[in-house]
N, C-alpha and C positions, 0 to 999 in steps of 0.2 A: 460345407464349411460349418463347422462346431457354434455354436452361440457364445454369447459371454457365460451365461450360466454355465455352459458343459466347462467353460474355459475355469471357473472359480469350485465348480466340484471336482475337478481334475486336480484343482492344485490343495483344497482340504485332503485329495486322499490319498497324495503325494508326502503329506507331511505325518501320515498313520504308518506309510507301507512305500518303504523308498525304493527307486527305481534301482532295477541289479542291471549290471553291463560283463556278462562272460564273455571272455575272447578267448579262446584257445590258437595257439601260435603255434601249435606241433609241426606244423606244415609251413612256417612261415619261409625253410628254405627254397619253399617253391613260388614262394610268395603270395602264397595264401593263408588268410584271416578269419576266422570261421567266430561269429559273434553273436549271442543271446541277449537283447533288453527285453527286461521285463517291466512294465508299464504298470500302475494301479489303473483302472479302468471301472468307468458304468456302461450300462446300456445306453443303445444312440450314438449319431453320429461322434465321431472322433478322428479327430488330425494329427498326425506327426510329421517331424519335420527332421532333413540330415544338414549338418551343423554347415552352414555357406558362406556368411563373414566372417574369416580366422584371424582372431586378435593377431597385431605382430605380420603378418600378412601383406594390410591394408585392400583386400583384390576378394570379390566371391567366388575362393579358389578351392572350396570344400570339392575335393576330389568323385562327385558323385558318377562322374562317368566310369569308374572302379569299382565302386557298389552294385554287387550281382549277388542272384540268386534269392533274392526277393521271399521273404513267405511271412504272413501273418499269420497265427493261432489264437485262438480264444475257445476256454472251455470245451476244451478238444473237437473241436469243427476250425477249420481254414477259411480264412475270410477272406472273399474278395477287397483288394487294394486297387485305389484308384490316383492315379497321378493329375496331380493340381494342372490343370491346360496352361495357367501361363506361367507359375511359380514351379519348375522341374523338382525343386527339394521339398514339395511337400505332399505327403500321401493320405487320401482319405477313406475312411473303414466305415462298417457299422458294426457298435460290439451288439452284441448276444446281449438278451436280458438276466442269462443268470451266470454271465462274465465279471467275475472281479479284479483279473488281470487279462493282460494282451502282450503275449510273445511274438518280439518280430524280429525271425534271425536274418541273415544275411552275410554273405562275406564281402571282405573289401580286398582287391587283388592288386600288387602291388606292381608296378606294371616293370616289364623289364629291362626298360629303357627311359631318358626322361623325354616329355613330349611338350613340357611348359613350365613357368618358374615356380609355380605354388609347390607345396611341402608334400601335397598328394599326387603330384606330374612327376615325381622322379622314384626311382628306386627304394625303398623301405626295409628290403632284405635282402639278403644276401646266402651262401650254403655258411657261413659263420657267423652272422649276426642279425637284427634287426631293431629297428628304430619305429618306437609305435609312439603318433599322435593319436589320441583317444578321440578327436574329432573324425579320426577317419571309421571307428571303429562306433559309432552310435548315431540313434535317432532321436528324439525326444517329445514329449506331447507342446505343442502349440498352446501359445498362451501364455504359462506362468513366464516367467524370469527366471533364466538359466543360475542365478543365488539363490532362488528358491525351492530348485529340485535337488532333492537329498541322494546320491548316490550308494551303491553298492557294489565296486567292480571286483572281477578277479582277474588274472591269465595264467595261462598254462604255456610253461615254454618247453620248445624242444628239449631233452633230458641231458642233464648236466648245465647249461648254459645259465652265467650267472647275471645279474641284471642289476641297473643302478635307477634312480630316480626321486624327484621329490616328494612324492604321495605316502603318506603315512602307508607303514604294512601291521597287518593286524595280525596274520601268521605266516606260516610257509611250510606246506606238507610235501616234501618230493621238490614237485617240477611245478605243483602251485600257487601263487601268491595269492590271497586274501588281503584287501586293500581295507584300511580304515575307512567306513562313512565318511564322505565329505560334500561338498555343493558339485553338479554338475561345472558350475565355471572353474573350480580347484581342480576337478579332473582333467576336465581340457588342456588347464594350464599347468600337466602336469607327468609331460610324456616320459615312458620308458624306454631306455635299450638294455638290451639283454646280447650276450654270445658266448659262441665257444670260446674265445681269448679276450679276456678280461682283465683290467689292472684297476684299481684302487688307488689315490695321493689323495693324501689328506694335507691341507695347510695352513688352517687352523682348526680350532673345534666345534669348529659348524659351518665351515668351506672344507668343499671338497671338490674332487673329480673324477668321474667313472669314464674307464674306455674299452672300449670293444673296438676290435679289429679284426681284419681277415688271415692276419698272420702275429702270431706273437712275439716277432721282431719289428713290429711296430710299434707296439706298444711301449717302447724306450723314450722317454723324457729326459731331456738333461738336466743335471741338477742345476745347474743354473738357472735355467727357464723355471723351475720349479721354486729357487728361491726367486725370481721375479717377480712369480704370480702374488707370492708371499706375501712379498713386497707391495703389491698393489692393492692388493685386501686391505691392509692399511695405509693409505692412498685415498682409498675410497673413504675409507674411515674420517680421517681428515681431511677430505673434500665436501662433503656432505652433511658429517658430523651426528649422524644414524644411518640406522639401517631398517629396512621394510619388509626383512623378509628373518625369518626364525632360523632357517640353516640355509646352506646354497650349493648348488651340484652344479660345475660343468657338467654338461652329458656329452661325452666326445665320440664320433665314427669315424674310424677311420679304413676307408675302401675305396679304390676306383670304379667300383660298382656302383656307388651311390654316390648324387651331384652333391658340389659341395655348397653349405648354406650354411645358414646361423640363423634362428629364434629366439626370441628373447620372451623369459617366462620368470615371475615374480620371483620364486625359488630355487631356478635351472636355466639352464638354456641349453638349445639343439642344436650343436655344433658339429657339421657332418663335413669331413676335410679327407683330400684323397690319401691312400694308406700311407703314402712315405710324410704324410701332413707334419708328423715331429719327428721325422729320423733323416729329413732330406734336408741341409741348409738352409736352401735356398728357398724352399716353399714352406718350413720354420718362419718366416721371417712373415709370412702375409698370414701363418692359421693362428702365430701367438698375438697377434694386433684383434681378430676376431674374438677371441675371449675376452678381453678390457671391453668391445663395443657393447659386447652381450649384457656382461656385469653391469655395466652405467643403466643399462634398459630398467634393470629392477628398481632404480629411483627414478631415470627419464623415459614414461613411455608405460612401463606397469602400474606404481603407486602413480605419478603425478601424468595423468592422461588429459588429451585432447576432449573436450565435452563432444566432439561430433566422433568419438571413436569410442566413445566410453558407453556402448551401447547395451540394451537389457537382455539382448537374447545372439545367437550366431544367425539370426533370419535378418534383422533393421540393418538396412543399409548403412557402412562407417563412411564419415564425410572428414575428408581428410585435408582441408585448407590449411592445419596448422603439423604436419606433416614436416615442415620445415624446424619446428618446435622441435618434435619427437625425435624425431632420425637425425635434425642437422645438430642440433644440442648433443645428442651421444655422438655424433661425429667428432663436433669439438671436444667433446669433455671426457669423450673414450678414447677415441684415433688419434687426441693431438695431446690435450692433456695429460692422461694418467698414463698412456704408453711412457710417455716422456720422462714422469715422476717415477715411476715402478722403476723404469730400467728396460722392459720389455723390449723397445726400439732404442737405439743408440740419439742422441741427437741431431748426429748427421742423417742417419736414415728418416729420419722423423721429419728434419727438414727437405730432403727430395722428395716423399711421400707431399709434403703441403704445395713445393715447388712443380709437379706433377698434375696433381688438384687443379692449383691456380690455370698453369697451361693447357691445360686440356681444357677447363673451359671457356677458355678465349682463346682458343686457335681451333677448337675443333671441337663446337656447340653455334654452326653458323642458324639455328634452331632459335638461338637467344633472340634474334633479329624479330622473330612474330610472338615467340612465347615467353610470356613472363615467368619467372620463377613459377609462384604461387600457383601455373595451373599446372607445373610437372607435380605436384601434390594433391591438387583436385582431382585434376586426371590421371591418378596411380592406375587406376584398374582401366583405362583406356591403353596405359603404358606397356602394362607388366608382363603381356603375352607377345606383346608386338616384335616381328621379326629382327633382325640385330641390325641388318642393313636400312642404311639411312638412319643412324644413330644422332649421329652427327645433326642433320636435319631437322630430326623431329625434335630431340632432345630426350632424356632418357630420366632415370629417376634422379634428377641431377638438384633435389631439395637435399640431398645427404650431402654431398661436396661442396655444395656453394655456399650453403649456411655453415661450413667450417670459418670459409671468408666473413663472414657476415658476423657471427658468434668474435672472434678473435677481432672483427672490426671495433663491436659493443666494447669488448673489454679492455682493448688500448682506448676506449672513450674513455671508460670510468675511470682509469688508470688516470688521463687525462685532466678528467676533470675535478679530479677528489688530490689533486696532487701525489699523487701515488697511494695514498691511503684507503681506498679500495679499489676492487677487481670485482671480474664474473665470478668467482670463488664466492665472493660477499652474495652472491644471488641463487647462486646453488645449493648455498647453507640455508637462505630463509627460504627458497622456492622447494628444495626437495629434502630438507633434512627433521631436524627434532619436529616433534619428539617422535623416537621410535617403533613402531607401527609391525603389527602383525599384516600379511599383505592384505591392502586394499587398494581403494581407487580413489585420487581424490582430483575431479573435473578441475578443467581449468579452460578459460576463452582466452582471447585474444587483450580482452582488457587486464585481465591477469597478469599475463605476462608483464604488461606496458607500466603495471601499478609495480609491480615486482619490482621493477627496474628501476623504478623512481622512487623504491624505498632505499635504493644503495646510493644513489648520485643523481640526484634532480637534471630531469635532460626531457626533450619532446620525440620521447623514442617511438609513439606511436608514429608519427613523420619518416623518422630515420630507421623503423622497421619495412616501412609500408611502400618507403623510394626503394629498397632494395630488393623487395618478394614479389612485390606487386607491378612494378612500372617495365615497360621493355627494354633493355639495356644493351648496347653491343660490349659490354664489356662484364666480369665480376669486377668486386670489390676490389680491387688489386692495392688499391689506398693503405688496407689495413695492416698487408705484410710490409709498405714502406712506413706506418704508424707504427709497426713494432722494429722499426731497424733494421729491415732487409726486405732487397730488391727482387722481380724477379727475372734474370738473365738468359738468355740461350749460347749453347757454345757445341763444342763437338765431344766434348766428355759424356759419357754414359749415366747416364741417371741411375741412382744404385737403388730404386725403388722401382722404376720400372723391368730390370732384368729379371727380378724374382717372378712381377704379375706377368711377362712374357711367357715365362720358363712355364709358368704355372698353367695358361690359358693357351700353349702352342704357338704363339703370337709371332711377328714382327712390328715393332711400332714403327713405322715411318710417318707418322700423318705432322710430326712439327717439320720435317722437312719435304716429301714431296706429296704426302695429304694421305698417304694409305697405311692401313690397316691390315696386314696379311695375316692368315692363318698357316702355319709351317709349310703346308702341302703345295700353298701358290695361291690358293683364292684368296680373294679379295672381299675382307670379311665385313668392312667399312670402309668410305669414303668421304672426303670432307668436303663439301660443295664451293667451289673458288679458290681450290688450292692446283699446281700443277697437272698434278695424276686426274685433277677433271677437267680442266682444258685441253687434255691430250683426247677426251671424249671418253676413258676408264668409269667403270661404275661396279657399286656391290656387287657379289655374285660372278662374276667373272673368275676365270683360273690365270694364271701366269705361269706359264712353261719357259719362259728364258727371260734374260735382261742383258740385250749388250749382248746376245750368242751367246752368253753364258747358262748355262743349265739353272735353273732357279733353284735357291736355297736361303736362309737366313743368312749365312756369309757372304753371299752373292750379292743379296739387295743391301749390306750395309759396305760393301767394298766397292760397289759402282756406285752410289749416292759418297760416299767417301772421296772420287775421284774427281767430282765437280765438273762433270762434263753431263752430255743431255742421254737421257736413259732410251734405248730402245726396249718397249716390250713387246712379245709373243700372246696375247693373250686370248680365252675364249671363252664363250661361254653355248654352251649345248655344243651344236655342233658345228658353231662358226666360229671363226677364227681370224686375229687381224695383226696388224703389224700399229704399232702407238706408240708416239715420240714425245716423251716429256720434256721439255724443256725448263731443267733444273739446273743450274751449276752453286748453288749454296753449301753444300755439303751437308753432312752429319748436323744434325740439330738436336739439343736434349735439352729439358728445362731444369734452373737450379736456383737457390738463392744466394745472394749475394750480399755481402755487409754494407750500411751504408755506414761507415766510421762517424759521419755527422750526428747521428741517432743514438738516441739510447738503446740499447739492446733488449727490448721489453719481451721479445721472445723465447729468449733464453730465461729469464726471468718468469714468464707463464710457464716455461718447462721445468724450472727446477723443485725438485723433492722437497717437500713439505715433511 
């Protein structure tokens, strides 16, 4: 292990001779990454480290078990490398006394399948494009603070294949880019895609969006969707009333090769959606709501962060208690707010999406009974690999949907209590807005917040944060959509938010009426603890081969739950197999909202266009 001194001559001669990061991609079709840092180095021990807490993440999901082929150089002799016995991401050398630098290539393989939820567990390329986060693709010396290592990147892409991203370019010869100097944490937060099918929209003149796809009949955008976005750039504008970042790039993918996610980065976001993601209706409808989430990130979550996330290096542990902050605030202010104002989402859909939220987690989060909100937040990284069965149970990352409730709770407060003269709008403006800011970071605790809020409308919101995050509750907030004029109901009509997330994930939902979860094929991909389907003794995992002698299908299970008599199923799991009698006759159950005509309609009212 390095000293402090080795750690403070490390970082004076960091700031002489900045560290270079080459990656050549030529190969990336095979999904291989072939990478050169170059380190300033003295003689004596020295430590590097591969980047493990990924902002935007919250989980130490730095993808190191893709990191192969390992070699250290110094003053042309190969140095032995030594892995940290208890810290796996950190390696320690001895330089050479007449070493001035230390090369340590390596490639990162992108693996062909995904195998967990981090950015580096799934697919990264494709034979037509690829998506590089520069965390997968570097080491860096131990010590200094990732703002204080000066970089030098380049890459080299397959030939032809044209590439989008926020990092300054300094040239481009051929097939290589030469990247502007900038901090190790600008680069990270600062990923490229590059392909052979490429599109370009610009929407104003310093928003834009690049896309790469695996066919270039994907890459069709409707103009409407595109005046939306428009639309919502200024949205944000007037929500906020600045902006944090100098220009802004969707970065979009679109492939069924590669899982579908969204990163949110100061000047970008990594928005990877299956390839029909805007040429397919119906799956339109869930990848243009993930753009607004992304966007809000650059003022909730980038500029204004969590003091326990707002960490000095990718090594220190992020402590993510205020995670509810982070994600449930772009929840509200991305997923409900500006969709609504932009246009993005219609307000009927916008209202099944909240009516969806609500119901799922009070009919199937029977989890909420021992876990409080606040530790599905502390406990991210205990969550985020965890198997999908017994969702229900454990409870899931459920700080992003239930501080939707909780945020819209706050604001029909203020609404409330200021006589309508202000809202959460008034808090967003002084919590994330002027004056205008080139990106940075500016910490924020929990007493922050509490002061924030009691600059808009004097109330004891620490109490009334703290009963809802923190206490055990068999119920959400469900108060807040009756404070804004609507109810939330169950009936037999179709929820027009869940069809798309079905269509989208294979799915059948049946858990508001006989508790299961199905995935198209017949397994049983969730279960909801005290619902029918687990009194008949059903559990995760299990396959369904018939219902009722009928052959299983998505039509199947919603035409016998349709006919309100008791289900028989077929089901197995390995290679046993049983007969299980539900006893259900409720029918079809979907969740909606409903007007309460006595109320004033404050929800429409937090939706409408500014």
């Amino acid at each position: 292990m390095q000293s402090l001194a080795a750690v403070l001559l490390f970082a004076a001669a960091l700031q002489q001779q900045p560290m270079t990061v080459a990656v050549d991609a030529r190969d990336a079709r095979r999904g291989l990454f072939h990478t050169t840092v170059t380190m300033p180095a003295h003689a004596g021990a020295m430590r590097f480290v591969y980047p493990k807490w990924i902002p935007g993440e919250h989980l130490p999901s730095g993808p190191i078990e893709e990191m192969m082929g390992l070699r250290v150089t110094a003053a042309g002799q190969t140095l032995v490398w030594h892995r940290d016995p208890a810290d796996m991401f950190a390696f320690d050398i001895e330089v050479p006394k007449d070493a001035a630098q230390v090369d340590v290539s390596f490639d990162y393989v992108s693996p062909p399948a995904s195998y967990g939820s981090g950015y580096g567990e799934s697919p990264n390329a494709t034979q037509h494009l690829l998506d590089l986060p520069w965390n997968h693709v570097v080491v860096y010396p131990a010590g200094p603070r990732t703002d204080a290592i000066p970089v030098q990147a380049s890459l080299q892409l397959p030939q032809g294949w044209m590439f989008e991203t926020a990092l300054p370019v300094a040239s481009k010869r051929g097939d290589t880019i030469e990247f502007s100097p900038v901090s190790l944490t600008t680069l990270v937060d600062s990923p490229v895609i590059a392909g052979e099918h490429f599109r370009e929209i610009p929407f104003t003149n310093d928003v834009r969006m690049g896309i790469v796809a695996d066919t270039d009949a994907a890459l069709a955008l409707p103009q409407d969707r595109i005046a939306q976005l428009t639309k919502l750039v200024a949205q944000t504008d007037a929500l906020f009333g600045a902006r944090h970042y100098r220009t802004y790039r969707w970065l979009v993918t679109l492939s069924d090769l590669v899982g579908s996610q969204g990163l949110e980065h100061h000047e970008s976001s990594d928005n990877r959606f299956a390839e029909h993601g805007f040429t397919d209706p119906e799956l339109q409808k869930l990848t243009i709501g993930t753009l607004t989430h992304e966007l809000t990130h650059s003022w909730n979550g980038k500029y204004r962060r969590p003091a326990g996330l707002a960490t000095p290096d990718y090594q220190k542990p992020m402590l993510g208690e205020l995670l509810w902050v982070y994600e449930g605030m772009t929840r509200y202010l991305g997923d409900f707010v500006l969709v609504s104002r932009s246009g993005v989402r219609s307000p009927e859909l916008v209202r099944e999406h909240v009516a969806f939220v609500a119901a799922n987690l009070d009919r199937n989060r029977t989890g909420r009974n021992w876990r409080p909100l606040s530790d599905t937040a502390l406990g991210a990284a205990s969550i985020g690999d965890a198997p999908f069965a017994w969702t229900a149970y454990r409870r899931a990352f459920d700080y992003y949907d239930e501080s939707l409730l909780i945020w819209l709770d706050a604001d029909t407060t203020i609404r409330r209590k200021s006589g309508g003269t202000k809202s959460l709008d008034d808090f967003a403006r002084a919590f994330y807005g002027p004056p205008s800011t080139a990106p940075m970071v500016k910490p924020y605790t929990f007493d922050d917040v509490v002061a924030a809020l009691n600059g808009v409308v004097a109330n004891d919101w620490a109490s009334f944060l703290r009963e809802r995050v923190d206490r055990i509750t068999p119920h959400p907030p469900l108060g807040a959509l009756e404070a804004a004029g609507w109810r939330l109901v169950y009936n037999d009509q179709p929820n027009d938010y869940m069809k798309p997330r079905d269509y989208s994930s294979h799915r059948i939902d049946a858990t508001f009426s006989i508790g299961i979860l199905f995935h198209d094929d017949g397994k049983i991909d969730d279960l909801t603890p005290g619902t029918p389907a687990a009194e008949a003794g059903l559990m995760p995992g299990m396959t369904v081969s018939s219902i009722n002698g009928r052959k299983f299908s998505g039509e199947v299970v919603k035409e016998e739950i349709a006919a309100k008599k008791p289900l028989e199923l077929i089901a197995g799991y390995g290679e046993h197999v049983g007969t299980y009698r539900i006893e259900y006759r409720g029918g079809a159950q979907y969740p909606h909202l409903e007007r309460i005509e006595a109320k004033a309609d404050l929800l429409s009212e937090i939706m409408r266009s500014r």
